[in-house]
N, C-alpha and C positions, 0 to 999 in steps of 0.2 A: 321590043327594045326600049323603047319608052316608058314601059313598067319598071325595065331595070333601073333607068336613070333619076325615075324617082322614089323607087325603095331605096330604105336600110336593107342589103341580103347578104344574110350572114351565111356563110358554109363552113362548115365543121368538117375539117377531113382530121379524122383521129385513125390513125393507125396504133394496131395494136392495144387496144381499147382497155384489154385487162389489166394492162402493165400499170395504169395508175390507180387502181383501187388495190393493188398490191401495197403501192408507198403510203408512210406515212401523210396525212391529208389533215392539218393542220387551219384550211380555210382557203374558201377559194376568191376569185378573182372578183376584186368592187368595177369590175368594168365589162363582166361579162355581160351583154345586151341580155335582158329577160324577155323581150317582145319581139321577135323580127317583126318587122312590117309586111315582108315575102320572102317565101324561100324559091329561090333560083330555082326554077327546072332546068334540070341540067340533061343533056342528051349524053350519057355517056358511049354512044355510037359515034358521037359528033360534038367535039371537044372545041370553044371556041377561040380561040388567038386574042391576048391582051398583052398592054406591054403597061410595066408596071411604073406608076405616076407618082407612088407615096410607099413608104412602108413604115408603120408607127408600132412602137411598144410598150404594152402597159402592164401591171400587175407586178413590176420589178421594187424591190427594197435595198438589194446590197449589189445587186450587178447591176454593170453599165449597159443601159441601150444600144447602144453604139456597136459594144462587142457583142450582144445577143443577135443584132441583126446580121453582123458579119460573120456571124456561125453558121444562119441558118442558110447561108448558099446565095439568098434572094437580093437582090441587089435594082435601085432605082432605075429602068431603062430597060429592063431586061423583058422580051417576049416570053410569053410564057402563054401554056395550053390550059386551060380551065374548063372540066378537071384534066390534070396532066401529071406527070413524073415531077414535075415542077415543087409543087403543093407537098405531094408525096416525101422527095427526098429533104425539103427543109423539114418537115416533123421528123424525120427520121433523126439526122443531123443535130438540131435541139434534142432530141431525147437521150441521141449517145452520147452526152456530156454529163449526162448524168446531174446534172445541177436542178432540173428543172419538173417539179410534179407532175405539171399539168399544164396543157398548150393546146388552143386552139387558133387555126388561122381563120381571121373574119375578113367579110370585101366590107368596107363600109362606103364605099360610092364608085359608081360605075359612067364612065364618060366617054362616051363614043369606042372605041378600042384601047382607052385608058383605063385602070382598076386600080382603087385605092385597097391599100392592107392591111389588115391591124394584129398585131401577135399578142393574143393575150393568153398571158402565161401567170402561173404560180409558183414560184421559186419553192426548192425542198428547205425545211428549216434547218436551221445547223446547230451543230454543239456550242450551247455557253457555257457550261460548266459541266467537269469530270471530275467526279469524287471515288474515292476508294474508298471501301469495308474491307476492315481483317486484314489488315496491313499494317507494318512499321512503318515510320513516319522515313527512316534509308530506303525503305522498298516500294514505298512512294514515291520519295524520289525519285529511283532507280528506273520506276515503273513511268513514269509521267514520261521520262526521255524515251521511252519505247513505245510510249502510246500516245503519239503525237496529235491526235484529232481534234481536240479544240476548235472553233471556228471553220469544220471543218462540216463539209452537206452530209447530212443522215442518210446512209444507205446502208444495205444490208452486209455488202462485200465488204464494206468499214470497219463494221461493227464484228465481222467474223475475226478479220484477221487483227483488229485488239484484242477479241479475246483468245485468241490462237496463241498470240505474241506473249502475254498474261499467264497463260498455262504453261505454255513452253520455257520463263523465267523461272516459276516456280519447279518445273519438271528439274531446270538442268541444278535446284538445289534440295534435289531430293526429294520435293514434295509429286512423287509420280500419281497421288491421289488426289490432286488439288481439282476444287471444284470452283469456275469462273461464271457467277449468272448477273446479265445483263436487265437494268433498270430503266426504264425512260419515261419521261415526265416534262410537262408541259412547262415554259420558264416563261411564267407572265412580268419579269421584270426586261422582257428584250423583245421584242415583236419578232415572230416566227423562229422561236427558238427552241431547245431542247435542252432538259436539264439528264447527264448520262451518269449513272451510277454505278459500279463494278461490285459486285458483295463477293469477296474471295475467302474459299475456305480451304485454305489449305491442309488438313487432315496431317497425320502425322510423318513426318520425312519417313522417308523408304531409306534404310540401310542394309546393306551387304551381310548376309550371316556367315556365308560360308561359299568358297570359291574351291568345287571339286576337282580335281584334273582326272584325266583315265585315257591310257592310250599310250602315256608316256613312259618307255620304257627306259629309254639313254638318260632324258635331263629332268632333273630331281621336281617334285611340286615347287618348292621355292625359287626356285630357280626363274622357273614360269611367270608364279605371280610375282615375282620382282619387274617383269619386265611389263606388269600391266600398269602402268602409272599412273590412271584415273579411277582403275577400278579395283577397291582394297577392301578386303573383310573387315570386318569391324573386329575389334582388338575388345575379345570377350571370352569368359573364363572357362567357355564350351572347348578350345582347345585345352583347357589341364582336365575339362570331363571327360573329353577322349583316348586322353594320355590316360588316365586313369584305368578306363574301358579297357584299353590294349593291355594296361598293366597286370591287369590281372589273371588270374592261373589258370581261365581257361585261353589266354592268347598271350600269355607271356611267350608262349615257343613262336611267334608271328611277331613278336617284336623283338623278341632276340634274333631273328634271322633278318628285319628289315636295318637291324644295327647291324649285322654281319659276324654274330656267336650263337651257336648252338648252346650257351651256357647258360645258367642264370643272370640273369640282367644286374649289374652293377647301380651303385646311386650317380659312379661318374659317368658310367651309359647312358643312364637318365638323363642328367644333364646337354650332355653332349648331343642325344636325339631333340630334346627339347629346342636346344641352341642351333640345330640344323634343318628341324623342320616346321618351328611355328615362329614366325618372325613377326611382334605385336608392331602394326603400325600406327605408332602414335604422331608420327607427322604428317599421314596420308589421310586424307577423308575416306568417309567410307560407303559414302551416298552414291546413289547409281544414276550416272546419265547415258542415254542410249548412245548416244552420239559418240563419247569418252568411250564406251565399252564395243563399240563397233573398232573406233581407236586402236583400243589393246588389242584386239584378236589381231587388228594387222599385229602391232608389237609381235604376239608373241609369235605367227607363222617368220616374221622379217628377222627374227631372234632363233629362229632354226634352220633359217637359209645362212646365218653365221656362223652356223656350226656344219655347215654340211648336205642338212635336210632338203635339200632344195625343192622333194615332191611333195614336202608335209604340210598339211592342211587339218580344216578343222571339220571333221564330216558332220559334227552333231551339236548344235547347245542349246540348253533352255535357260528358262529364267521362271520361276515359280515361288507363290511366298512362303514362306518359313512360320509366320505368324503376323498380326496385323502390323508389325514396324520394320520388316526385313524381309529378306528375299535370299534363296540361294540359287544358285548359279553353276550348272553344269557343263565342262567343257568336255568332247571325247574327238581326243586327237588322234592323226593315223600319223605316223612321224615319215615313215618311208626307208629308202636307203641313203646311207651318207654315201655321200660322192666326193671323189678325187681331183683334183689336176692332172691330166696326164699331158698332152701336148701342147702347146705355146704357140701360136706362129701369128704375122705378122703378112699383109699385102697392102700396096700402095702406099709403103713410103721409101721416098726416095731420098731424101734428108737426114736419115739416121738410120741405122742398120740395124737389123734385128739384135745383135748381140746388146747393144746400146737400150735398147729399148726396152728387151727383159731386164738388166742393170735395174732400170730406174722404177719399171712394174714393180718389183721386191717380191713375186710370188713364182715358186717352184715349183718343179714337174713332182710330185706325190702331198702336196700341201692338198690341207683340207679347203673343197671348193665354199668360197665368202665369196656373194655375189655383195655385199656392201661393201668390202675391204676392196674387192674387183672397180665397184665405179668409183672409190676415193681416189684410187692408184691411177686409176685413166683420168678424173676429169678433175677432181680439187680436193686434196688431203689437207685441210688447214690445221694440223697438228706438223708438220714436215714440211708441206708448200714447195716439193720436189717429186709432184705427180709428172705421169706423161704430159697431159697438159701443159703443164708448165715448163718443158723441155719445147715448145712450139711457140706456145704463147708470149713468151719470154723474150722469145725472138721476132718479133711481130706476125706471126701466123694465128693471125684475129681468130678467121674462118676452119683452122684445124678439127676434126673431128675423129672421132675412133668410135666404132662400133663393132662391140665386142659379140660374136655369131657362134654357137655351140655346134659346132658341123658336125659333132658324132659323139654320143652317148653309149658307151659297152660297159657292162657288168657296173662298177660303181667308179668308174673314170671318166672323164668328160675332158673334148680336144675343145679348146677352143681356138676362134680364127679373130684376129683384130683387123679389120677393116678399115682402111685411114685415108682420110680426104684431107689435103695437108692446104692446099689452096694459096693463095699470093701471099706472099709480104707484105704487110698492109704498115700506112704512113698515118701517122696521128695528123691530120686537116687542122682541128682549132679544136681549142678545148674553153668551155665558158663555164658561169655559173648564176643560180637558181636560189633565189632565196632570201639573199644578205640585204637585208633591208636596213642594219644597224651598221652592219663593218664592212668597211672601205674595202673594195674588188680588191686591191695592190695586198691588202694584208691577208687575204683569202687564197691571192696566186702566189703569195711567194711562199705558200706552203705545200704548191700541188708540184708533184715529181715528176710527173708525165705532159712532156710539154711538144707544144706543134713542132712539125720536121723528127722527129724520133721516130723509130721504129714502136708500135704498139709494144707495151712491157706491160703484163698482168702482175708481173711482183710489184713495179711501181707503181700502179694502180692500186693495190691490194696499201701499197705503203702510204700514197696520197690517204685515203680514207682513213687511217691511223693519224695521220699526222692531224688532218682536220677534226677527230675526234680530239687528242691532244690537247688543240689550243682552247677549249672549254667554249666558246661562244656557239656551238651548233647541237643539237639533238644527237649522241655519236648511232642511236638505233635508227635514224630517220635519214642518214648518210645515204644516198643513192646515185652512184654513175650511169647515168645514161650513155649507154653507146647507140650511134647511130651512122652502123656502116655502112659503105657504098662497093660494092663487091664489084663493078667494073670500074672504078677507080682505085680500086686497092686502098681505101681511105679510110678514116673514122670520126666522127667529129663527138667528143666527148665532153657532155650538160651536168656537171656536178650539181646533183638539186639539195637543195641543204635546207634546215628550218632551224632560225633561229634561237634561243633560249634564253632566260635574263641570269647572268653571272654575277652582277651584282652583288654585293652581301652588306647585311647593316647587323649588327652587332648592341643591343639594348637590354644592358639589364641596370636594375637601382634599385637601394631602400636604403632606411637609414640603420645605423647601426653604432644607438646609444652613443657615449661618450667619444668613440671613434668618428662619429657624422657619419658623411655621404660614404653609402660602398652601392659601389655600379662600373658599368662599361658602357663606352660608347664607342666604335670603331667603322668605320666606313673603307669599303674593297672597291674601286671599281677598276674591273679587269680588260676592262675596254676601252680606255680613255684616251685622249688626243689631246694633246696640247696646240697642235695647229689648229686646232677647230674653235679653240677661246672663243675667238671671233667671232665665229658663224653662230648667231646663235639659233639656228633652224636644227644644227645639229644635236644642242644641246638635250639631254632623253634620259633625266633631268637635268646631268653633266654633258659636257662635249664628250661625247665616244666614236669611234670608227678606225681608230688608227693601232688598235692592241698593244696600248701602252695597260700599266698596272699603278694604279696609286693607294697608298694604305693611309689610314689615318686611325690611329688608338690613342684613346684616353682613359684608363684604368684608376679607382682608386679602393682602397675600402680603408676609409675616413682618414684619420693622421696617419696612420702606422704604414701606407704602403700606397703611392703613386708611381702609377708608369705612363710616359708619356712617348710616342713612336709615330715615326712618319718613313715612309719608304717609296721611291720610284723606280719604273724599269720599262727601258727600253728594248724591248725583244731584237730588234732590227735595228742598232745602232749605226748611222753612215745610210742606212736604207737598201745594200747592196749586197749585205750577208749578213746571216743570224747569228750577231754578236749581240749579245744583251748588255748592255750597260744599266749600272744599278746605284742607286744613293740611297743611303740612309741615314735615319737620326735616334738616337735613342737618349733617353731621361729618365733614370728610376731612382729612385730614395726609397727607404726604407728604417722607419724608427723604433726603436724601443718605448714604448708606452708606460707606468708606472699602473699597473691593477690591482696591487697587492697594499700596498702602502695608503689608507686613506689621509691621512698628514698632508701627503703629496699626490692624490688620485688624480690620474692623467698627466700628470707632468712626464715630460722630454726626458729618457734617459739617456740617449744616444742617438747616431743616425749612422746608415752608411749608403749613399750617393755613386751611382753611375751612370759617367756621358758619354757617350760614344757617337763617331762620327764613321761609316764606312763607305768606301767606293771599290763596287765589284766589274768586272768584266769577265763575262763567257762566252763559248765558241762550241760549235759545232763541230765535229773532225768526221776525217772517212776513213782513218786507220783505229784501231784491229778492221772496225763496220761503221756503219755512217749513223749508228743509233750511239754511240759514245760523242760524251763532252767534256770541256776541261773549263772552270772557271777560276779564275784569281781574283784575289780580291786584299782588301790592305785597310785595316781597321785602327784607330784610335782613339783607346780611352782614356778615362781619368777617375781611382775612383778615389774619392773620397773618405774618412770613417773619425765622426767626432766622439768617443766613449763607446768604441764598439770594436777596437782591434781585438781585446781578449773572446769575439768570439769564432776569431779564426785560429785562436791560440800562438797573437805574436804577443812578442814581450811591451809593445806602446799600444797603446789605447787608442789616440786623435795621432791620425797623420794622413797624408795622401800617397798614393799609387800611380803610375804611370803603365802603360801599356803598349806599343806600337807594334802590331801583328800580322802578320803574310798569311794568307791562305790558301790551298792550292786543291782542287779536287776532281778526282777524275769518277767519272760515272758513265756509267753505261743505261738506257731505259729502251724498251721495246714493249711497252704493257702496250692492251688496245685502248684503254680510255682508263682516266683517273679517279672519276668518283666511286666506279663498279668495277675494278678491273679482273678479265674472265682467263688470260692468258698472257705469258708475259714474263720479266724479271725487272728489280730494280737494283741496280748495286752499284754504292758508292764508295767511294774511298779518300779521305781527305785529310789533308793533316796543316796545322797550324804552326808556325815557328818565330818568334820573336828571336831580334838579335842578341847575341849572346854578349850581353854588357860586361859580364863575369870575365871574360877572357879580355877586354878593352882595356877596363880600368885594373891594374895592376893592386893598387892600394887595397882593392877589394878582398878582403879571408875570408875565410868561415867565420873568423873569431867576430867579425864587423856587426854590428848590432843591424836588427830585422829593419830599422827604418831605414839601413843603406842599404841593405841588403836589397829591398824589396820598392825601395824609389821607384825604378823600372823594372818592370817586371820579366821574368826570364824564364821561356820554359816551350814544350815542344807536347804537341797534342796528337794522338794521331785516332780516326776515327772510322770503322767500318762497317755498315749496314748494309745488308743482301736481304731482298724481297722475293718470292716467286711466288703466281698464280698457275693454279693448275684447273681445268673442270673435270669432275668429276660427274657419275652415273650416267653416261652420254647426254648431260645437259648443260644448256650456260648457265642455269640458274643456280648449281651448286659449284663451289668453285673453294678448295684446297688455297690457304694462305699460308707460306711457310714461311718463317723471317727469324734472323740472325744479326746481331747489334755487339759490336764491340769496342769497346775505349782504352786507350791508353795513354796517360799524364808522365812525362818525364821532363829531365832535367840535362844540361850541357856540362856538369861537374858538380863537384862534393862544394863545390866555393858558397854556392847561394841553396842547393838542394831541389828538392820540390816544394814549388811554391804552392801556400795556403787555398790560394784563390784557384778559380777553374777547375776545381776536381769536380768526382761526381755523389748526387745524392740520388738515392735510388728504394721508392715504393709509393704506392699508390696511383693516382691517375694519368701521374706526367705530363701535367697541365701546369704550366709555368705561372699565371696568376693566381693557381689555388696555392701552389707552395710558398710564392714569395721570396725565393731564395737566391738573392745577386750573388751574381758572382760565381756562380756554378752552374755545373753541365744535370739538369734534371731526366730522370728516370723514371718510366713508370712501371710498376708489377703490380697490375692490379690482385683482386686477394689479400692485400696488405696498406697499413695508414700511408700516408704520404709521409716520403723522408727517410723509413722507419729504418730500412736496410741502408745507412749509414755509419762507416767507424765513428767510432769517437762520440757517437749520440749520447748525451745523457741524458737522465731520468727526468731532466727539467725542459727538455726538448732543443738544447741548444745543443751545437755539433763541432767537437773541440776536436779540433782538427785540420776541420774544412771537410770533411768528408775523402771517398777513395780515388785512389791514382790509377785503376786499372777494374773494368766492369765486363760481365758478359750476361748475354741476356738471349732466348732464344724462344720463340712464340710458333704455334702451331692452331690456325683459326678454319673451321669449318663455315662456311656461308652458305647462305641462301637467299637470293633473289625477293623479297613480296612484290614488288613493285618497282620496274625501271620508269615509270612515267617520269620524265626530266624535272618537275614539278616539284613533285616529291618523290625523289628516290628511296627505297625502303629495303632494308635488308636485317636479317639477322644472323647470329655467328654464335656458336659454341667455341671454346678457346680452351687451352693446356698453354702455358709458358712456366718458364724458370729462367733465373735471373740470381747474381749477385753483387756484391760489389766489396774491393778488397783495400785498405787503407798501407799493405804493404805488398810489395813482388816477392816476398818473403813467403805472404800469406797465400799467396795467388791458387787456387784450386780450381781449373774448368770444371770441376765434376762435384764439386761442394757449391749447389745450386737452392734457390729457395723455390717451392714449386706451390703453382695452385692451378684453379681449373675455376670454370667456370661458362654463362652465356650473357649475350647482351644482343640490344638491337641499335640500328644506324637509321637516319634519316636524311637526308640532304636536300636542303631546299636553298634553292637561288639565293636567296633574298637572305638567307642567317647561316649556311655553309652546312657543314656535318655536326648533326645536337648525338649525344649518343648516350646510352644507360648499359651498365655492363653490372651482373652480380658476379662477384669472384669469392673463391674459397682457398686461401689459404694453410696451404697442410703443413708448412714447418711453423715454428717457433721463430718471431723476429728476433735481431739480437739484444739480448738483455732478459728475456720473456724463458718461460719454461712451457707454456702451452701452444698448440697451434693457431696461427693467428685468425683462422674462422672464415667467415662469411661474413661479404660488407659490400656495398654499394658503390659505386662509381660513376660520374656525371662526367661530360668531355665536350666538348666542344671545336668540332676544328678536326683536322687531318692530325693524327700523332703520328708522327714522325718515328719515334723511338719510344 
């Protein structure tokens, strides 16, 4: 005992001994004793009892002592057997944390049945620095967020699944040959570090050659790979060598019978086969991902249970290369028998009656059996939104369920039995919200339609989340109701979790522009804003926001010839008790004529023409026809101005001024699910404008009265109609059918004053009110064509003797496509067809004498600048005055267009 108390006696219990000359070993510990002075004879028959006095740690760089000690189990006071489980389980314990190379436990002093301890350890090194090889400097990026280990302990489980992560990036874009080999190297600028290197060879992307089908006798090859949506042949000219192959005289008779003629093949046969069986896909990728291609097989088996199929599967596929850049793909399907509907029946409900219940199913005793048409009809059709379902749910029956049970299968008819657990009434408890970190709880609730004390309603539910998408402050993809029932309370307490979004918009463009100066915008949107919150300025974010007020600010110029100055407020919630919006606005534009032609007088003032307007609007919400229509009024006065500019509205003075005071009335209907992307939905409005009829006031007033009495006050009745509809298309939201219709018409209250000059319409190009410049009229866009260009009266000098037409029709047909809903930056693009014209007399008026063009473009919408957008359009008529078609031309937009 005495030997013990004055040796150093160090004891080494290593467990598992080989596991450290496995790790990286980087250097070991400055404090490992080299000398014991005695080693312990230990009696492992006879283990002796210490309770422990100290426990110290050394050998550590980045980790706390504190918490190595509190890892390993051991703890000051504590008995412990030496040797024992004791010793045992703290190495074990340190070692599965994986942090640590190398660990020995030493006694460095031993004092009666007290024992001092020392853990001397050697921490594993970590990553300083990750570099890529054979990388883009995007897929570096891309790649850094997926391969987070920086600063992270060198092990080998690490290191696998980075490079796992690494190939499997490269895999899902085609590169299925990409080769990932790991680097490591000593980093003498950081003590016990490691410098990691990746050298990525990604070989060349693996493409699709050819996608065979076999087995399929009912639905055509195309048919199929339509419905593989990740996995598409590459669009290559080996289908016209095949067509070829077939064409010729020794299998002309094999493709005359796959076209359905024993005869000689036709060139419109040709066509025709081509146009039905090789469909190039030039928007699909055609790179193979396993993951995508597991995907489709479901597609196309869940694509034959639509039809009927419901036993057809895929018995067989391969995948084998084609040559070193592509691969084909062999599917051999057994299709099965199509099956029927034969019997219908219904158990356990006692709330609605069978006869009720098939009504609202919509599917018939000899209909073809669609088990996905089957659970839209039971559980949620959002094309209709009048499933079973929603016959229970509707009614607060939270807990409703149906399970739909195939009780007998004969020859190619299937009975099925619907099983229905209908369950309590359930009472909405409280409903709260998740999220709104910018806008005031009160403007978040007064938009939710499902409130405590109501019976649970899934249509109001389904309608709150529309509404919130709506008012533009939340993510509408990141919308999610939490329900959280209580089935012996009959209750439900519903957590709207929302994430906020910045609506904001700043508006900056400028340069200079020669003799004209400044041409720029500056326009500030916040759609958030509070005026109660002036004060507070905690709220300010960098305006006061929280209460979903809207305030506009524009200042527009491009140098002398054209300033607009605009300011607008709106209150959504006017009173604070119903969604009345109250609105004010200001408006200030001028607009001069320049001198460019004449250097005598270069840049001098040839004229100007000024309009001020001041308006105040009020709109409402209504619940007749449906509670998605509104009616707004609103009551406008202008003033406009025109010093040497009358003759270019074509009146007989030059310098005089206008009056205006006008009513406006508009009824609209809207049901889209969100504004910026919208997937489903209609927009249609209907509004018309009427000033009093002065004409019929003042007696003294003729025809014969010259244009300045005439037109003092202005007189005249507008009436305007635009209908929106989204549709989706290919069972996706990311494609989505835009169909829109725009109509105007200018009239007059008698032959005394006519149709007035002012407020007609001008119609072509972008329909951007700053790019045209044109006061005082209703602007048009058709893209395909200059701005302006489809105007009466236009002449060859660009002025519009007239004023432009008193009656326009216009009608647009856009195809979409989703890249990118990230809120951030939303991204789309659209292929478009529209036609449009506009007519300067009811004389001339022609719906079907249209200017047409076609064309594509893309969308971007970002918080912070609104919707930027690029549109190529081609013009196939002749503008008027023109004898050729007006071509292909460019178009910039900015902003939501309206019309």
């Amino acid at each position: 005992m005495r030997l013990m108390r004055r040796s150093l006696v160090v004891i080494c219990l290593l467990l598992f001994a080989g596991i450290s000359q496995a790790q990286i070993r980087l250097g070991q510990s400055r404090y490992a004793v080299q000398k014991p002075v005695d080693i312990l004879e230990l009696n492992y028959a006879k283990p002796q009892k210490f309770r422990i006095a100290e426990i110290k740690a050394v050998g550590l760089s980045t980790l706390d002592e504190t918490a190595i000690i509190s890892l390993s189990g051991l703890k000051v006071g504590d008995e412990i057997n030496v040797p024992g489980d004791a010793i045992s389980n703290a190495l074990k314990k340190l070692w599965g944390q994986g942090i640590i190379g190398d660990v020995k436990i030493m006694v460095t002093k031993i004092e009666g049945d007290e024992i001092y301890l020392l853990l001397d350890l050697t921490e594993r090194p970590r990553f300083s620095i990750v570099e890529f090889n054979g990388v883009s400097q995007t897929q570096e990026s891309e790649l850094r967020d997926k391969v987070q280990i920086r600063g992270r302990v060198v092990r080998d489980d690490v290191l696998n699944t980075a490079k796992r992560n690494i190939t499997q990036y490269f895999v899902e874009k085609g590169y299925l040959n990409a080769d990932v080999k790991i680097i490591q190297e000593r980093d003498t600028t950081f003590p016990n570090s490691v410098k990691l290197r990746f050298d990525v060879d990604r070989k060349s992307k693996i493409k699709i050659n050819e996608i065979a089908i076999s087995g399929n006798e009912n639905i055509a090859d195309g048919k199929i790979k339509k419905k593989m949506k990740k996995t598409n042949e590459h669009a290559r000219v080996h289908i016209f060598k095949d067509l070829f192959r077939r064409l010729t005289k020794a299998n002309s008779e094999s493709v005359a019978h796959s076209i359905g003629n024993r005869n000689p093949v036709t060139d419109d046969e040709v066509k025709t086969y081509i146009n039905k069986n090789f469909k190039l896909n030039f928007f699909n990728a055609s790179k193979f991902n396993k993951k995508e291609y597991r995907n489709d097989k479901d597609n196309i088996i869940n694509f034959y249970q639509t039809k009927g199929y419901r036993d057809a599967e895929i018995v067989r596929d391969s995948i084998y290369n084609f040559d070193e850049r592509t691969i084909n793909i062999d599917i051999d399907l057994e299709e099965g028998r199509q099956y029927y509907y034969r019997n219908i029946s219904f158990t356990g409900n006692y709330i609605h009656d069978d006869e009720e219940l098939l009504k609202k199913l919509g599917i018939q005793k000899g209909d073809i059996y669609n088990k996905e048409l089957l659970d839209k009809r039971l559980n949620y059709d959002p094309t209709k939104g009048d499933d079973i379902s929603s016959l229970y749910q509707d009614d607060g029956y939270l807990f409703f369920n149906i399970d739909p049970v195939e009780v007998n299968v004969a020859a190619d008819s299937i009975d099925i039995e619907m099983r229905i657990f209908e369950g309590p009434q359930v009472t909405v408890n409280s409903v709260s919200i998740e999220g709104n970190e910018r806008t005031s709880d009160h403007v978040v609730m007064r938009e939710i339609r499902i409130l405590p004390g109501q019976k649970f309603n899934r249509k109001l539910l389904v309608r709150t989340i529309r509404e919130l998408s709506q008012i533009g402050y939340f993510d509408p993809e990141t919308i999610n109701p939490d329900l959280r029932p209580n089935f012996e309370d009959a209750t439900v307490d519903i957590v709207f979790q929302l994430e906020e979004r910045p609506n904001d918009q700043i508006e900056l463009s400028g340069g200079w522009g020669g003799f004209y100066g400044f041409v720029g915008t500056v326009g500030l949107v916040f759609n958030n804003f509070s005026v109660k919150n002036i004060g507070d300025f905690s709220k300010w974010r960098p305006l006061p926001v929280g209460d979903g007020q809207k305030l506009s600010l524009r200042v527009q110029a491009n140098g002398r010839s054209f300033q607009n100055y605009s300011f607008s407020f709106t209150e959504p919630w006017f009173g604070g008790k119903k969604p009345n919006a109250l609105s004010v606005s200001f408006n200030h534009s001028v607009q001069r004529q320049i001198n460019v032609f004449n250097r005598a007088n270069f840049g001098e003032e040839l004229g100007f023409f000024k309009i001020t307007g001041v308006t105040v609007g009020l709109a409402k919400r209504v619940t007749w026809p449906d509670d998605y229509f509104s009616i707004s009024n609103s009551l406008q006065l202008q003033s406009y101005e025109f010093d040497r500019y009358g003759n270019y509205f074509g009146l007989s003075y030059n310098t005089g001024r206008s009056h205006s005071l006008t009513y406006n009335i508009a009824v609209s209907r809207s049901n889209v699910d969100q504004q910026i992307y919208p997937r489903i939905g209609s927009e249609i409005s209907l509004s018309a404008n009427f000033t009093p009829p002065y004409s019929a006031l003042n007696k003294s007033l003729t025809s014969e009265s010259s244009d300045e009495e005439k037109y003092k006050w202005l007189e005249y009745h507008k009436w305007m109609f635009d209908a929106k509809f989204y549709t989706p298309i290919f069972g996706s939201s990311k494609f989505v059918i835009s169909a829109r219709t725009h109509m105007g018409f200018l009239g007059s209250y008698g032959n005394k004053i006519g149709i007035i000059p002012l407020e007609r319409f001008v119609m072509g190009g972008d329909g951007m009110t700053f790019n045209n410049f044109s006061l005082g009229q209703e602007i048009i866009g058709l893209r395909g064509y200059e701005n302006q260009v489809i105007t009466p009266g236009r002449n060859s000098g660009g002025g519009v003797r007239g004023s432009g037409g008193i009656v326009y029709n216009k009608h647009v047909m856009e195809m979409r496509f989703l890249v990118s809903p990230n809120p951030s930056a939303t991204i789309f693009l659209l292929g478009f067809a529209e036609a449009g014209n506009n007519w300067g007399k009811y004389s001339e008026y022609n719906p079907y004498d249209l200017k047409k063009s076609a064309g594509f473009g893309a969308r971007i919408f970002m918080p912070a600048f609104g919707l930027l957008g690029i549109d190529w359009g081609y013009g196939f008529d002749p503008a008027p005055g023109q004898t050729q078609p007006s071509g292909g031309m460019f178009h910039f937009t900015i902003g939501q267009q309206f019309r």
